[in-house]
Each structure stands twice: as C-alpha cells, then as structure tokens.
C-alpha positions as CSV (number, residue, x, y, z in Angstrom):
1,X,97.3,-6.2,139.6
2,X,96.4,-4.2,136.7
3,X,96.5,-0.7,136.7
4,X,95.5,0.9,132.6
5,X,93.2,-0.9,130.7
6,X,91.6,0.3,127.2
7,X,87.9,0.0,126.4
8,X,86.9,-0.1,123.2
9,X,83.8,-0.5,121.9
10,X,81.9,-1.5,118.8
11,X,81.1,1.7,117.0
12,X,77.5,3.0,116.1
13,X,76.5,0.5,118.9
14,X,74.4,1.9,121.6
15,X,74.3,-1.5,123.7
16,X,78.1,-1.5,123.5
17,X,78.4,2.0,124.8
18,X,75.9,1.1,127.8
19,X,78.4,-2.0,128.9
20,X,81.4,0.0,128.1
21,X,80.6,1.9,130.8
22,X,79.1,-0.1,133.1
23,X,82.4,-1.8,132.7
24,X,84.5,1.3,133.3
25,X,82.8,1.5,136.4
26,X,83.1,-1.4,137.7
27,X,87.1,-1.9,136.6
28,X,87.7,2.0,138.8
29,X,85.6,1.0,141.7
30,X,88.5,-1.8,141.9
31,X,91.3,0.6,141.3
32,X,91.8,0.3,137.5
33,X,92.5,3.4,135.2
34,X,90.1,2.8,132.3
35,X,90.4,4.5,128.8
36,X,87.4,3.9,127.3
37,X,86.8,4.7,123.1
38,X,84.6,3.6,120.3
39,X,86.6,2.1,117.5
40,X,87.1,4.6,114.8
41,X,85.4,3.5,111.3
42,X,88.6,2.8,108.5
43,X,87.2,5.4,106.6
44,X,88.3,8.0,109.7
45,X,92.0,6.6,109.9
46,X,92.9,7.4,106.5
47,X,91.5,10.6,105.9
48,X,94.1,13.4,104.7
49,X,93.2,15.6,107.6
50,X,94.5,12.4,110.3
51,X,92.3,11.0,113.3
52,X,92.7,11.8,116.7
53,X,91.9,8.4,117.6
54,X,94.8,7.0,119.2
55,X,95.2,3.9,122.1
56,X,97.2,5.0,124.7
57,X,100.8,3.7,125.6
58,X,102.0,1.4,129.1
59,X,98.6,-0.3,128.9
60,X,98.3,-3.4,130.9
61,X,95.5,-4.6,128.2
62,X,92.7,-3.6,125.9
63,X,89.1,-4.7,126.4
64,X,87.1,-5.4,123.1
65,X,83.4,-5.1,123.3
66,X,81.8,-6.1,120.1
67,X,82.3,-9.0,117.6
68,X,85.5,-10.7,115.7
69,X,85.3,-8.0,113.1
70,X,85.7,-5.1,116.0
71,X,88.3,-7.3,117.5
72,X,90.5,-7.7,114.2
73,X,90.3,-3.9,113.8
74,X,91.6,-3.0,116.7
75,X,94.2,-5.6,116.1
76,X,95.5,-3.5,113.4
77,X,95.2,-0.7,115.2
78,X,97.6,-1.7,117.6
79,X,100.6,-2.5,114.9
80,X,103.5,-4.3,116.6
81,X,102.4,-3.2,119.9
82,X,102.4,-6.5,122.6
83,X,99.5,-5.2,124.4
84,X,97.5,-8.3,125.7
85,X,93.7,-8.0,124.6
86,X,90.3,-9.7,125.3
87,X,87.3,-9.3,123.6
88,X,84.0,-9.4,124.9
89,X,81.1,-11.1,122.2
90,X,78.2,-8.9,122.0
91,X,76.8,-10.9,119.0
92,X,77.0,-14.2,118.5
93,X,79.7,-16.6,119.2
94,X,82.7,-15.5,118.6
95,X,85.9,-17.4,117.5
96,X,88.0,-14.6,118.6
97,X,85.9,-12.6,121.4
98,X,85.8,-15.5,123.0
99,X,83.9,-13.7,126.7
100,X,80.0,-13.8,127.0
101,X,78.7,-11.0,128.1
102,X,77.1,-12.9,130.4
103,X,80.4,-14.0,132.1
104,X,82.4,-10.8,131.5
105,X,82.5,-9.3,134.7
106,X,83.5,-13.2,136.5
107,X,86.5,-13.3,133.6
108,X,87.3,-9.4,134.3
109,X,87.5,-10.6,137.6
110,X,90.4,-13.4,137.2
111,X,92.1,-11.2,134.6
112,X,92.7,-8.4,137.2
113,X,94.0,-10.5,139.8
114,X,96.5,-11.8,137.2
115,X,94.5,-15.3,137.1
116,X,95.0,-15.5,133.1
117,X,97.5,-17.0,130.2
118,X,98.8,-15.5,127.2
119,X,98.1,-16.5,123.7
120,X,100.5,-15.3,121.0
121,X,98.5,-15.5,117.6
122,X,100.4,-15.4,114.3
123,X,100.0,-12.1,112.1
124,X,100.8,-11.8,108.2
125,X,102.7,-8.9,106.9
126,X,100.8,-8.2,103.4
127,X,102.1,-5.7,100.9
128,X,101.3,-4.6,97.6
129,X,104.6,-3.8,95.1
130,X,103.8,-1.3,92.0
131,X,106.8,-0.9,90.2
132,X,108.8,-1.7,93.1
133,X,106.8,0.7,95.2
134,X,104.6,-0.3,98.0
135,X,101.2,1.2,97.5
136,X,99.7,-0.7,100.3
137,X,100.9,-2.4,104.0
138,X,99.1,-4.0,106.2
139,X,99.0,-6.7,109.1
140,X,96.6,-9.3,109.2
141,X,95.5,-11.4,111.8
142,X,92.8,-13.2,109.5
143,X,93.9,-13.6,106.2
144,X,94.3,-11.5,102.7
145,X,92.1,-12.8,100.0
146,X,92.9,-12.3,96.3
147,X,89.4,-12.5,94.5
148,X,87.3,-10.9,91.8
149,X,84.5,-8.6,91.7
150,X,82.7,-9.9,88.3
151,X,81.1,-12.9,88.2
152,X,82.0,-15.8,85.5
153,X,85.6,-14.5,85.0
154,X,88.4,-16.6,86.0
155,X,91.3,-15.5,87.4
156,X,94.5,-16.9,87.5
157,X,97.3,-16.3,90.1
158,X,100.9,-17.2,89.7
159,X,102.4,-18.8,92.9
160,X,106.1,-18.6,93.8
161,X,107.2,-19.8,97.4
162,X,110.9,-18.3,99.0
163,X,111.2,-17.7,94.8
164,X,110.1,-20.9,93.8
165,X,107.5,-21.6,91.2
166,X,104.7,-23.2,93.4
167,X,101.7,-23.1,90.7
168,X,98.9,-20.8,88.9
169,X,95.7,-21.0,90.7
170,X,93.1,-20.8,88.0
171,X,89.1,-19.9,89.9
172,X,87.2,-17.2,91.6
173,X,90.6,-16.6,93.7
174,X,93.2,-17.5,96.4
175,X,93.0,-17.0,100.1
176,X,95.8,-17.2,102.7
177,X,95.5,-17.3,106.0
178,X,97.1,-18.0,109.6
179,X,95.6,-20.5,111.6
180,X,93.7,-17.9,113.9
181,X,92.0,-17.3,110.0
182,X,91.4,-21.1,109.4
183,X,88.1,-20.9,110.7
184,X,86.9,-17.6,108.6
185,X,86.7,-17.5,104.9
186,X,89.6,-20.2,104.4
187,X,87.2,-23.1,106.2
188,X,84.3,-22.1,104.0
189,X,86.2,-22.3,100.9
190,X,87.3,-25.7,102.1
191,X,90.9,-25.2,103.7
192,X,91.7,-27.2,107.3
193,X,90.7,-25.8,110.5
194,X,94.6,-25.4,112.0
195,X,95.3,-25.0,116.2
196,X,95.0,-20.9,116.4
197,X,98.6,-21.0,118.6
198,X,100.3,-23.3,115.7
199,X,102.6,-21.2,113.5
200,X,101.8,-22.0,109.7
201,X,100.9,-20.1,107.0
202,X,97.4,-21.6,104.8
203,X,96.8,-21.4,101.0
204,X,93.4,-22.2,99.8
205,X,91.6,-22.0,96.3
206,X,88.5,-20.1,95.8
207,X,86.2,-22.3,93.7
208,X,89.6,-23.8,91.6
209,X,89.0,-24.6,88.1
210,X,91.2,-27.4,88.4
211,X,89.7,-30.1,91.4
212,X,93.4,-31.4,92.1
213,X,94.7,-27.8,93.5
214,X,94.0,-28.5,97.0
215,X,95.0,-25.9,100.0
216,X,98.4,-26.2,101.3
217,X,100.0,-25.7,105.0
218,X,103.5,-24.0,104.8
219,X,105.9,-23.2,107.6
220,X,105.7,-19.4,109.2
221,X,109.4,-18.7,107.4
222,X,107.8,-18.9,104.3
223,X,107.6,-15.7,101.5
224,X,104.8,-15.9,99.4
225,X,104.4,-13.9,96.0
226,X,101.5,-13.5,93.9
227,X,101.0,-12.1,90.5
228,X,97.9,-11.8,88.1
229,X,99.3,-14.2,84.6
230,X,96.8,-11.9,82.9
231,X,95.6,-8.6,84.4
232,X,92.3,-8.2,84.4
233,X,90.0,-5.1,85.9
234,X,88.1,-5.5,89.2
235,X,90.6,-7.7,91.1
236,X,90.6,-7.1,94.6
237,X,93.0,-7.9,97.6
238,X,91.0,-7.7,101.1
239,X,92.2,-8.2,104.6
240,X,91.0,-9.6,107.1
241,X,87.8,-8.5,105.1
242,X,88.1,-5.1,106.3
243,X,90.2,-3.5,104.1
244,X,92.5,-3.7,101.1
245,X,93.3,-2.5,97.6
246,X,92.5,-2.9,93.7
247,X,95.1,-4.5,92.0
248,X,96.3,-3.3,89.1
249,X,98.8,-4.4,86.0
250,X,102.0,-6.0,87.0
251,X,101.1,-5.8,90.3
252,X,103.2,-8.1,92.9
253,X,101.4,-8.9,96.3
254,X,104.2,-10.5,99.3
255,X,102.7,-12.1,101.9
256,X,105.3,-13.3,104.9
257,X,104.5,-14.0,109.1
258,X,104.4,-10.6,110.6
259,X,107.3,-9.7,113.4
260,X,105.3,-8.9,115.8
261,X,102.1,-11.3,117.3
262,X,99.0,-10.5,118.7
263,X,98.5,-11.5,121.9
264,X,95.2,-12.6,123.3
265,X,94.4,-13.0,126.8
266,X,92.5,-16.5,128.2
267,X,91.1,-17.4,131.6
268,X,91.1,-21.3,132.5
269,X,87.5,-21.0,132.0
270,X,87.7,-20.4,128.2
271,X,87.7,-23.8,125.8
272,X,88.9,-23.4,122.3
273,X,87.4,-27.0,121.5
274,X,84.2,-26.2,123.3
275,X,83.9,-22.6,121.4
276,X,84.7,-24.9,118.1
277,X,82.1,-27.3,118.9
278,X,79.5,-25.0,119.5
279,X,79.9,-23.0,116.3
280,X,80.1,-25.6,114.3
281,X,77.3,-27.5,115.4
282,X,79.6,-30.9,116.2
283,X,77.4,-33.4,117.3
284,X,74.1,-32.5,116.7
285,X,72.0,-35.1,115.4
C-alpha cells in the first residue's frame, strides 16, 4: 500500500490545479499522504537567489498531471532519484503520460493497491566541455539536439564514437536520442521508432546534405563526442526541448547513457502498441 505520493501539476494551468486536488482528496480519503506542487518554470530553478521548489524524499511515487513536456521536466527534476512516476495527459495523447483523465482515478486505484509494473526508461548524460570545463550538465530522457538558429546555413558536426572517427554530418543538425525519444523530434526527422524499454542510443540527421548519412542505433555503452568542423554563431544544443546552451568555439559536447533510469509506472490496462497506433493514425484509411 502506498503511503507518500507527489502531485505535481502543469504550471499556469487552472484545470490542472482543479484535478490536482480533487486527486489529493481522493488519494487521503484512502489513507495516502499527498504532496501536491505546481512544476516550477526553468527560469525559477536557475535563478541566483535558488528556488524553494523541492520534491520531497521516501516517496512511494510522483503523480504528473499535464502533458509529456511537464512529465520530462519533472524527470529532470528528480536527478538520479528511482522514484516511480505516472503521468496523467491533460492534453492530448501522450506518449509518455500515458493515463486519461478519464481513467485516472480507476489506474490510481490499481497503483495504490500495488496492482502495477515498473518500466525502467534509458536517460542520457549530456555535457558541454569549454576548455576542458563543463559549462553545462544535464540528463535527458528525450534527446539533445544540435541545430542552428539561422536559416540557409549548414552546419557540420564532427562524429567520434568511444574515440573513433564516426563521420561529419553536414545539414540543419544532428539529433540523439534514447528510444523513449524515438517518437519525438528523432521520428520526424526520419530516425526508427525503437521499443521505449530497449537500451540503445539513436543518431539522426537533421535535413543531411548528403542523402546517404542515414540515422544509426548504437549500444547504451557507447560515448559520443561532437564538435563544430567550423564554428559558426547561433548554434544551439537543446534537451529534451526544454533547455540547453549556445555553443561556442571549440566547444566539445559528450553524450553517454545516464547512471541512473527513470522509472515509469504501468497498469495492465496501459498498451504501448495501442497508444502508438492511435497517435500515429495506423490504420486509417
């Protein structure tokens, strides 16, 4: 039976503030500690003064109310915590908040009587070296994304894989991704859709200039390195599309699997394939 669960809802919402509570209601009439917080905006956590937002410790999981973007926030949020999470879609469907609102209270349900599995998703440890200083760290569940901010400039990025020379991507930029990210930015740009539990690190092109660089799988121990052949201004690394830097000269950007996984909680109700059908319209005629 679970005893502390975390609320935390999508921020600026009123909707998700209403079921937030609602929820915390309903989880303490049934004997549950609830914590419930709206998500902090980034802006909040890296102000010089500090946030007093902070999730509490010895939770038995976290509640998500909002959409995949709330959900990967609070997934950095959490570090290398294990807390199990669920998230609850208040938008539309959801790849990652993969409870209805409709059906949240029947999952809520199984979940507190211990009626659920555990899903261990991959993370990515991305940081930026400056001189052989890291000016930016961060764990990604999605992906990082190397791209530029002016139009009709190429960009190329030098490749190296555990130190070896993979290749120089030459187009708009160069995404990589874990397979819980295969179905974000990485499917549009034309990389494989990969299991979300399957350990495997994606590379895909952004609009390559040359047709025959084609995305590549690589296993979780890999290291990847990336460097501009040619700095140019207005080069941008985003994660999970939520935050990131500007790159500058000489900049080196290491990407490796995280130590730590997130770890997503799933009732017997809950089908990946069906969720995949749906969003992407398989089968329609």
């Amino acid at each position: 039976m679970m005893q502390r669960i975390a609320v935390i809802y999508k921020r600026l919402r009123p909707e998700a503030l209403r079921l937030a509570r609602e929820i915390a209601d309903w989880l303490e009439a049934r004997g549950v500690r609830v914590f419930c917080m709206e998500n902090p905006d980034e802006a909040d956590l890296i102000r010089p003064q500090g946030s007093s937002f902070q999730i509490p410790g010895d939770l038995d999981a976290v509640l998500v109310l909002g959409g995949d973007g709330t959900l990967l926030s609070v997934a950095r949020l959490l570090e290398d915590r294990t807390t199990p999470v669920v998230g609850v879609n208040l938008g539309g469907l959801g790849f990652l908040t993969e409870v209805s609102r409709e059906s949240c209270y029947r999952e809520l349900s199984q979940i507190i009587q211990g009626n659920y599995e555990i899903e261990e998703r991959m993370r990515l440890q991305v940081s930026v070296l400056r001189q052989d200083d890291v000016v930016f760290n961060q764990v990604v569940l999605n992906d990082a994304v190397v791209n530029k901010a002016v139009l009709a400039r190429i960009i190329e990025v030098v490749t190296t894989i555990d130190g070896r020379y993979l290749t120089c991507y030459r187009g708009d930029g160069l995404i990589v991704a874990t397979p819980t990210g295969s179905t974000a930015y990485n499917l549009s740009a034309g990389g494989p859709i990969v299991y979300p539990t399957a350990n495997a690190i994606i590379i895909t092109p952004i609009c390559s200039f040359t047709l025959n660089n084609r995305p590549i799988i690589l296993a979780p121990e890999a290291t990847i390195t990336m460097k501009l052949k040619i700095p140019l201004p207005h080069v941008t690394l985003t994660c999970d599309g939520q935050v990131g830097c500007n790159l500058e000269k000489a900049d080196k950007i290491v990407i490796s699997a995280a130590s730590t996984p997130l770890r997503l909680m799933r009732t017997p109700s809950i089908n990946y394939f069906e969720i995949l059908r749906t969003k992407l319209k398989w089968g329609l005629t």
